[in-house]
Every structure is written in C-alpha cells, then in structure tokens.
C-alpha positions in Angstrom: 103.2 107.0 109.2 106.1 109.1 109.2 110.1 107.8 110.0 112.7 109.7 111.3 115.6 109.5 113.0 116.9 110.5 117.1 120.6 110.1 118.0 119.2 111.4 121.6 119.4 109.5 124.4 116.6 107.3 124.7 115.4 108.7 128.4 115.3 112.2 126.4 112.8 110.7 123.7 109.2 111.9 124.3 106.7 109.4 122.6 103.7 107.3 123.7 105.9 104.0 123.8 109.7 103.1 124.0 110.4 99.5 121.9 112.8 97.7 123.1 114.0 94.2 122.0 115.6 92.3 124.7 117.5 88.7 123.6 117.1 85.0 124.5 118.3 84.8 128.4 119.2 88.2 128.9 119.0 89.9 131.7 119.7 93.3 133.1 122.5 93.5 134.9 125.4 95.6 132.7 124.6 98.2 129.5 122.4 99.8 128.2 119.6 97.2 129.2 120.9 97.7 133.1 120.8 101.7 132.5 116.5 101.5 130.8 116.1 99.1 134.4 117.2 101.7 136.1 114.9 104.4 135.0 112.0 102.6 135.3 112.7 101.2 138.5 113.6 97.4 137.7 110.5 97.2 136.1 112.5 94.8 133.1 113.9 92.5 136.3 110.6 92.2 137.6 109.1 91.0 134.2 112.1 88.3 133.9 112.2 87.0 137.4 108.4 86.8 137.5 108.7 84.5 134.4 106.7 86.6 132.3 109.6 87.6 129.2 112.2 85.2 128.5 113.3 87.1 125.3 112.5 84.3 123.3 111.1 84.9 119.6 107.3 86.3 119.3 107.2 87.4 123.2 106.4 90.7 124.3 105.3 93.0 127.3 103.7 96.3 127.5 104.5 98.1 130.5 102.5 101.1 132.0 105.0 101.9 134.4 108.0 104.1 132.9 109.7 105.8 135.7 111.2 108.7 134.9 111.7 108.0 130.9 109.9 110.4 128.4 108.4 107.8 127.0 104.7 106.9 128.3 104.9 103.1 128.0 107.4 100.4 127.2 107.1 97.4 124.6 109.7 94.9 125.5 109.9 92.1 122.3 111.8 89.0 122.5 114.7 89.1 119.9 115.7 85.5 120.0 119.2 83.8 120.1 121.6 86.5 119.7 123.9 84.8 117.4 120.6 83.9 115.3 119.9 87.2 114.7 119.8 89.0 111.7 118.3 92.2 109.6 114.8 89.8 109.3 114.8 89.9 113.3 114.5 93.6 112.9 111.9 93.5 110.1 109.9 91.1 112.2 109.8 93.1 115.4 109.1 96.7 113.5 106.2 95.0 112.2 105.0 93.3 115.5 105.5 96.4 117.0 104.2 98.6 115.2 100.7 96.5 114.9 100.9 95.8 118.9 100.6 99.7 119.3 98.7 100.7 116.4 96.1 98.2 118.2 96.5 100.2 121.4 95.5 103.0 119.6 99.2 104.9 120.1 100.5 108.2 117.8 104.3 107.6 118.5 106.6 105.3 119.4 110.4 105.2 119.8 112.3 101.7 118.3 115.5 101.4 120.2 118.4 100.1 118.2 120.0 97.7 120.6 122.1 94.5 117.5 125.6 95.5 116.2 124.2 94.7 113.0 125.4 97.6 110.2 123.5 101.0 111.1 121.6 101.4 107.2 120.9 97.9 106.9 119.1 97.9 110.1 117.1 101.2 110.0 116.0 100.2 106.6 114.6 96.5 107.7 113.3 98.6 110.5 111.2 101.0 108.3 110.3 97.9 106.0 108.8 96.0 108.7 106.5 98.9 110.3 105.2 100.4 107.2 104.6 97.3 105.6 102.7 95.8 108.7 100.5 98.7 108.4 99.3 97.7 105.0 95.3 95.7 105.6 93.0 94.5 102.5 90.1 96.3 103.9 89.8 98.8 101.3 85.9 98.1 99.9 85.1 97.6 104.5 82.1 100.3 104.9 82.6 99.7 108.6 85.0 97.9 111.3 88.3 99.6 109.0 91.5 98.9 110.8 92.0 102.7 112.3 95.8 103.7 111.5 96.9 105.7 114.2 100.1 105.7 114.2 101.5 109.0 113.0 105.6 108.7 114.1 108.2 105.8 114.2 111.5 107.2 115.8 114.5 104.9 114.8 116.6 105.7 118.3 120.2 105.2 117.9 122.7 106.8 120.2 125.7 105.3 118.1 126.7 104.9 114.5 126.7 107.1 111.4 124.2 109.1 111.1 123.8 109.6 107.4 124.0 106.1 107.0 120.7 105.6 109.5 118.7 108.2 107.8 119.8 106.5 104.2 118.6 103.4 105.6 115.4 104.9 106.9 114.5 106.6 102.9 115.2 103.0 100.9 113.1 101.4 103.7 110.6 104.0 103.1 111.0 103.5 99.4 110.6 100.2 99.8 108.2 99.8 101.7 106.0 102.7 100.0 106.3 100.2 96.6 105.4 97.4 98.0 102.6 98.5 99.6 101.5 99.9 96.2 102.1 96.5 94.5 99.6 95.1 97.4 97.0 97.1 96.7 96.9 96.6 93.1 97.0 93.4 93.7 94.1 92.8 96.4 91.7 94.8 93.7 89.2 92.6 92.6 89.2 91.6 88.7 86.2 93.9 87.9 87.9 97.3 89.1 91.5 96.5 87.8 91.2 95.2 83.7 94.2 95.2 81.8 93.7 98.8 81.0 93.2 99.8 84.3 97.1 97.7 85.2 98.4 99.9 82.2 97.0 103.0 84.1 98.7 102.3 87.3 102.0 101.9 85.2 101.4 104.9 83.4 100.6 106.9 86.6 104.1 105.5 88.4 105.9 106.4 84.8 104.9 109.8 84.9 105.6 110.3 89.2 108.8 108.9 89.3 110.4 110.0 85.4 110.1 106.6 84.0 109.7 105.8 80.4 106.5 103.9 79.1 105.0 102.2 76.3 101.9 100.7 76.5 101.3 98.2 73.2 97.9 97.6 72.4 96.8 94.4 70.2 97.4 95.9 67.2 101.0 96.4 67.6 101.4 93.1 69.2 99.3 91.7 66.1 102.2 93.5 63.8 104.9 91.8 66.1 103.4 88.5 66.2 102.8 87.9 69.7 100.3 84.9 69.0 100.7 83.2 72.0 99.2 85.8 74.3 97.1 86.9 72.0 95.4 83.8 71.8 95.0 83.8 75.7 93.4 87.2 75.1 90.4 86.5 72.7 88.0 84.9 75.2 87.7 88.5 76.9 85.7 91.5 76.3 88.9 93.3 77.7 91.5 94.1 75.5 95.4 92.9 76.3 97.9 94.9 77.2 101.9 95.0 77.2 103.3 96.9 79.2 107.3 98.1 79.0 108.7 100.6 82.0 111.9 101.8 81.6 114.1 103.2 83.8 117.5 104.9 82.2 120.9 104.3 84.3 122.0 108.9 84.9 125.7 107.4 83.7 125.8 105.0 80.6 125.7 101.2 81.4 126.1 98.1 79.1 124.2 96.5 81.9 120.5 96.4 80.5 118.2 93.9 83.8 114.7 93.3 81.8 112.2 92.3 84.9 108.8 90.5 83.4 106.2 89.9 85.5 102.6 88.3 84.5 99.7 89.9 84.5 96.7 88.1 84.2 93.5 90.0 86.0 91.7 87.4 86.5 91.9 83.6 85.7 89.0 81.6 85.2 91.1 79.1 83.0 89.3 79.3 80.3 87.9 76.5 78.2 90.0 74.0 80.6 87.7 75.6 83.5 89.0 75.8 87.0 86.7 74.3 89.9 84.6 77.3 91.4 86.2 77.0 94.5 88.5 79.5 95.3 88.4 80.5 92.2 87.5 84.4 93.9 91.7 84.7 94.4 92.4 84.0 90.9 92.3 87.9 90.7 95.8 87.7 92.0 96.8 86.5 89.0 98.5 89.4 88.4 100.8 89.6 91.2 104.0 89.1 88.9 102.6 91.9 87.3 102.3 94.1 89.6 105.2 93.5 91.5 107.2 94.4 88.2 105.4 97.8 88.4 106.2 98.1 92.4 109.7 97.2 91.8 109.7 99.5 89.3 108.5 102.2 91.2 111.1 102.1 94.0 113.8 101.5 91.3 113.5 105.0 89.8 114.0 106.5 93.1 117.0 104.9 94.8 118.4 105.2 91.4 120.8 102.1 90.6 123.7 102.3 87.8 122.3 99.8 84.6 119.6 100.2 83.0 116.3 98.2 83.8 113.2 97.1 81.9 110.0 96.2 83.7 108.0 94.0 81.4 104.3 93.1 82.3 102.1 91.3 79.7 98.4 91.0 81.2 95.3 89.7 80.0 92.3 88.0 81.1 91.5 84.8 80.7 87.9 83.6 80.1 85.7 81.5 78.5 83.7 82.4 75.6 82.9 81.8 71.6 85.9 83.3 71.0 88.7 81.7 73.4 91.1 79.5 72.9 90.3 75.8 72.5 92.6 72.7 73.9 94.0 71.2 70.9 94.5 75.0 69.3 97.9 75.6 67.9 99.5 79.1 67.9 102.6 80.9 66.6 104.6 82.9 69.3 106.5 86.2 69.0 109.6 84.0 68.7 108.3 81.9 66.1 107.8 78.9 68.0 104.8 77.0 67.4 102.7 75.8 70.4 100.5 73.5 70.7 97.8 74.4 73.7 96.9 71.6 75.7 95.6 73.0 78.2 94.2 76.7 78.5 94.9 77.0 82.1 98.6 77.1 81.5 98.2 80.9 79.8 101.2 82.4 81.9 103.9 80.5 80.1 102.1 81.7 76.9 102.1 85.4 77.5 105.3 85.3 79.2 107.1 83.8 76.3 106.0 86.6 74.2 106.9 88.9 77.0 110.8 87.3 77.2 111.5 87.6 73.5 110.4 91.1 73.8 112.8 91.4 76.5 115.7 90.2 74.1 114.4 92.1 71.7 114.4 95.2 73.6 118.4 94.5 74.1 117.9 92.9 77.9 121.5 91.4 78.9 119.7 89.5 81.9 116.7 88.9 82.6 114.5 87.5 85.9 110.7 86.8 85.1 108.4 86.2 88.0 104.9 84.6 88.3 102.1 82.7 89.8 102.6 80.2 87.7 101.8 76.9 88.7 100.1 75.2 91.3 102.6 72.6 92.0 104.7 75.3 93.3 102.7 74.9 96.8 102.7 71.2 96.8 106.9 71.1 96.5 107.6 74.4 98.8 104.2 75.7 100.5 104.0 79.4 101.6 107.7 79.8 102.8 110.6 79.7 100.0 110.1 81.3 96.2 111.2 78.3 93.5 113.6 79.6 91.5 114.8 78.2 88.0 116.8 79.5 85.2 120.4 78.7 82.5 122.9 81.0 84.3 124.4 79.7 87.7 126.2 82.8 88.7 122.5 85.2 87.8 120.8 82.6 89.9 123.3 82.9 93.1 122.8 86.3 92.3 119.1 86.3 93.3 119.5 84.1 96.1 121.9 86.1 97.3 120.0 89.4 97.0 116.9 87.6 98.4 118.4 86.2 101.7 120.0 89.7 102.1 116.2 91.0 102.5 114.9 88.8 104.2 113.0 86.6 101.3 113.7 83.0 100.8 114.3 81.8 97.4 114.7 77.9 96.6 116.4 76.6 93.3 114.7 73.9 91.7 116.9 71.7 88.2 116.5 72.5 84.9 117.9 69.7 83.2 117.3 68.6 79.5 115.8 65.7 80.7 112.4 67.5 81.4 112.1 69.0 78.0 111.1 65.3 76.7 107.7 66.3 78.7 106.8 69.2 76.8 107.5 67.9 73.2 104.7 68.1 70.8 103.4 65.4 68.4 102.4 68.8 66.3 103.9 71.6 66.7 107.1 72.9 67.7 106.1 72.5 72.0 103.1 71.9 74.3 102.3 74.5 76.9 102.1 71.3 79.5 104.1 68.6 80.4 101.4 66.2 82.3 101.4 66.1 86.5 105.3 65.4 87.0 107.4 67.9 88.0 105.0 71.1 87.0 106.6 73.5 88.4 109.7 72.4 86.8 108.3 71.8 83.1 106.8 75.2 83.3 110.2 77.0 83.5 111.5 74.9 80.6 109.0 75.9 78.6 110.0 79.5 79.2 113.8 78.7 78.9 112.6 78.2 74.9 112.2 81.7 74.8 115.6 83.4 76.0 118.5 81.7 74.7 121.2 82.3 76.0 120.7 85.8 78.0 121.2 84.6 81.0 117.4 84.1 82.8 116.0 83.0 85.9 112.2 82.3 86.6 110.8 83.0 90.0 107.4 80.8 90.4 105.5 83.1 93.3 102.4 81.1 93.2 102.7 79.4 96.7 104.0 83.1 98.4 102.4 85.6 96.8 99.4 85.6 99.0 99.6 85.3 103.0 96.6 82.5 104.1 97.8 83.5 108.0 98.9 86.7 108.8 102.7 87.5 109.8 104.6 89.7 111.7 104.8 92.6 109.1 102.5 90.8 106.7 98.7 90.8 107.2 96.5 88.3 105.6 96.5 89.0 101.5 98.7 89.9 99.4 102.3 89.5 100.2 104.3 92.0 98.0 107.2 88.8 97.7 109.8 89.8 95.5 109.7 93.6 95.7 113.0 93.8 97.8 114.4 91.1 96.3 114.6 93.0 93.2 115.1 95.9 94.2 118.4 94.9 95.5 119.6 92.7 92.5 119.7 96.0 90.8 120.9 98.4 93.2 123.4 96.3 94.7 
C-alpha cells in the first residue's frame, strides 16, 4: 500500500472511505467536525444522539451515506480522552483502520488529521500503524490468504507544514517497511531460515541499502575464541554464524551504537530438553536477531549522524552426540570461563561472545536485545520490554526513545547483590543463577561481558510475539523494538 499526502480540503478528496477520529464526548456543533456534519447531512449527530458512537477508545462506525463528500463512505473511530491522547492514538487508529477497510474489501481511503499533535510525528505513527497492520503470518496458507486490497492511504491535512508531513510519511514508511521485514523473518519456521539462511537476509539488506558486512564463519570465531557460542553450536548439523552490519555515519562521528541481537533459529534446549509443548515457537528464537537486521535496514536509510553496529550471533540449538553437556565448562571470547549448568540458557552464552565483539569492534555504547528468559513473562506479561543495564543516563535514553514510539520499556535492578547467584564452584561464572529473579541474573551475566561501555539489555521474551492480535499488530510476531531503536540513533 502506497502513502501520500493531500493538503486538499477533505470534501475535495475522492477515495472509497473518509477516516475520521472523533474524541471522548464530542459532538458536532463548531469546527471542522460541525463542517464534515454538514456535508453529509447530520449523519455524525445522528450516530451520537442514537447512542451508537460515544468516541470512546476501540469504537467505530461505517457510514454508507456521505452526502455530497467525494469520499464513498465514512469510518468514524473513537479517539479517546482528548487530553490522553498521544502519537500511539494515531498508530492505533491507522492500524484499526486500515484493517476495518481492508476487510471491506476497499482500494483507498483518506485519514483525516484532526490532534494538534506535531505534523511529522503524526503522519509517521500514521503510516506505522497502517502498514504495519497490514502485515499477516499466512505466508505457507494455500488457501483462505488475507486478500490485501488496499492500494492508497491519503494522510489529509489541510494545515501544517507540508515537508514536514511527507518527511513523516517516508520514516513511517521506512519504518514500517523494516519491521515488517524483521516479522517475516521471524515467523519462518526453523527448517527454511538456518543460520546461513539469517546471514543471507543480512547480506541481501547490506548490499540494498549500502551497508557494510562481515559474515564470520566457525573458523574465524575458532581463531578469536568465541567458545561460548561455539559450544552452543556443536549439537547442530548447521553451522554458526556471526553476523556484523555496519552502517558508516556520511560526517565523522566519535559516536560508535553497537546493537546485538540473538539469533538462535530454533531452540530445542538441548541436552536440558524443553517440554514438547509449545516448543513449535521456539523458532522465534531469533527475534533479537532479526530485529538487529530490521533496525538495521531502516537505519541506513533515514541516515543518522554516529556510526552503528548491528551484531547478531545465531545458532541452533539441539541435542545430539556432539552438544553441549550440563556440567561442561567453556572459555568465552573474553576469557571468562563458564561453567554450563544448564544448556537452555544458550543466549547469554552467544551473546557474551557477541558484546566483547562489540568492544572489540570500538562500540562506545551498546544495547543488546533478546528472548532471553522465560521469567520475563511471569514479572511483566505481554505489555512492557524489561530493560537492564550499568549506565543510568543510556538507559533513560531508551526509555525515552521507546515511550516516544509508542513501545513500553520497564527497568528492572542490577545490583551486585545478584551476582552471588551466578558464582561458580569451578569456573570463573555459571550461565544460571537458580529460579530467583531470572530475568535479572541473566542480565548480570551479560554485564561480565562489557565493562564499562555503557550497556543496556532489553529481555523481549514476553513481547516479541502477539498471543491476541492488536490494533496494528496481528497475531505473531510483533517487530518490538524496531522503532525503539531506530530512534535511539537517529534522534
């Protein structure tokens, strides 16, 4: 589906559908809502006084009867409390828009831009929110696909700066067009995307969008001494990968933002085993991974001023004569020793190789993301991202960037206290710390790895994948983190 802009008046518009978002206990008496009443003879009253449309959050209405508009039809959607409102409002009704009609089987549609929220931010939440509502896991479907017709958004906006609405409208598209990406990769099962197959995808994005890429194969991570992921990777038939995009700021920047994402295809949890149910979704394993490359992706086109690194290390792992064994002990990239309690807790192991890459490749901050643990969901379900890390002000940063787009971030401690829990009779650390505090114990082990670049760890286990659908998210994979990034670095 297309975007584009129309500083027309809205009755001059000709689509299939006029959207327009009407707030908590409005009604039509003054503005531009009294003038749209007007045309299509008090149609909008009608729907109020009847009781039908309050304006309240998730409502809508699809009118037939337009009067003398352009526009065939009319969505009204409820936008809430005014005051409450915000750029996620707009996100939310593009999406439930755009679904509404693309189930109605419409071509074109107009979105009205009624909030006095900032003209770019808007168009681009706007965007966001329909193209990413059009996304649907139904790729491998041989019959009863979703049918896309939509062909045409028109962001309608009478007032405000034009240049500034149609920038809007291209990051949105960016966006958008990333994430999406980063879904599908994502909702590939484990047999169609291997290691090799991730590297691939990076490769192709490198070589679209003028990124640079190195792709290390075992050998060279043998001669570096990544031992902790390579132990992860001998149980599989498929060989590991790590992957380094890199994007070159056009002015010289001191700034160098490593992003490291883990990529495990598909987690069976080797010798410790998981239970066989559900174990089908472990091939969203990789969802850090692919969000790197997604981010990535949208990242060489808007262009920002420091240098970033996308870092994805991805494996399987699996069972077999060959894996890893509780009780193993192996030497990381950093020179840590480790001993493995547990071969279920692999992401900390490939991602600590992975974040003293990071420092070695000259990375003055870094943000890692993964579906790391499981206690993640118990502490903060499918809503808020847990987010841990050494540096205050990078963390704010991130929650700052995330509530900006829309994406709710949540910081959890990181106090010495919980490094007691991942000591090691044996070896330098153990890759668990028992039930208490998982999430938590997790991120410290990965804290051994950086330092002090300043580093913050976002654990996208419980958020990663949608269980319900949502306004501009259907159910799968969620894309969580791609804006979030994205605007770190470019803001």
């Amino acid at each position: 589906m297309q975007v584009k802009s129309d500083n027309r008046n809205y009755s001059e518009i000709e689509c299939d559908a006029l959207v327009l978002s009407i707030f908590e206990g409005e009604k039509p008496e003054s503005g531009l809502l009294a003038e749209i009443d007007k045309h299509t003879g008090s149609v909008i009253s009608s729907v109020i006084e009847n009781g039908e449309f309050s304006g309240k959050t998730g409502e809508s209405v699809y009118i037939h009867t337009t009067g003398d508009l352009k526009a065939r039809r009319l969505l009204l959607l409820g936008a809430g409390k005014a005051e409450e409102f915000t750029t996620e409002g707009v996100r939310r009704m593009a999406g439930t828009a755009a679904r509404s009609l693309r189930s109605r089987k419409t071509r074109t549609f107009a979105f009205l831009r009624r909030s006095k929220l900032e003209i770019g931010a808007s168009a681009q939440a706007a965007t966001e929110g329909a193209l990413l509502a059009l996304f649907d896991p139904d790729k491998y479907h041989t019959s009863d696909k979703t049918e896309n017709t939509l062909e045409l958004m028109i962001l309608a906006a009478q007032e405000g700066d034009a240049s500034e609405l149609n920038r809007g409208i291209e990051r949105g598209r960016i966006i958008a067009e990333s994430t999406n990406f980063g879904r599908e990769v994502i909702n590939e099962p484990g047999n169609v995307v291997t290691p090799t197959v991730l590297a691939k995808h990076a490769e192709s994005v490198a070589k679209e969008f003028g990124l640079e890429i190195d792709v290390l194969d075992e050998a060279r991570m043998r001669e570096l001494g990544m031992g902790a992921l390579l132990g992860v990777a001998q149980g599989s038939v498929e060989p590991p990968k790590m992957i380094v995009m890199t994007y070159k700021a056009q002015t010289a920047s001191q700034e160098t933002v490593a992003i490291v994402g883990k990529g495990i295809t598909f987690d069976t949890g080797g010798i410790s085993i998981k239970p066989s149910d559900g174990m089908e979704k472990m091939k969203y394993d990789m969802a850090g991974g692919a969000t790197t490359i997604a981010a990535m992706r949208a990242i060489a086109q808007i262009k920002p001023g420091i240098n970033v690194i996308g870092i994805i290390p991805t494996t399987e792992n699996m069972p077999g004569g060959k894996a890893q064994r509780p009780g193993d002990v192996v030497t990381s990239m950093a020179g840590k020793t480790i001993e493995v309690i547990n071969t279920d807790a692999e992401g900390r192991l490939i991602l600590c190789d992975a974040l003293t890459y990071a420092r070695r490749l000259g990375a003055t901050r870094i943000v890692d993301l993964a579906t790391l643990t499981g206690a993640v969901s118990i502490a903060l379900g499918d809503v808020y991202v847990a987010i841990l890390g050494n540096n205050q002000e990078w963390i704010d940063a991130i929650i700052a960037a995330g509530n900006r787009v829309g994406e709710k971030l949540w910081q959890l401690p990181l106090t010495p206290e919980y490094r007691e829990q991942i000591k090691s009779e044996i070896a330098d650390i153990k890759n668990v710390g028992g039930r208490k505090a998982g999430t938590i114990t997790a991120a410290y082990f990965l804290r051994e790895f950086v330092d002090d670049v300043p580093w913050a760890h976002l654990d996208i286990a419980g958020t990663a994948w949608n269980e319900t659908g949502k306004p501009y998210l259907a159910v799968g994979p969620s894309g969580v983190c791609v804006r979030t990034l994205v605007d770190l670095v470019c803001n």
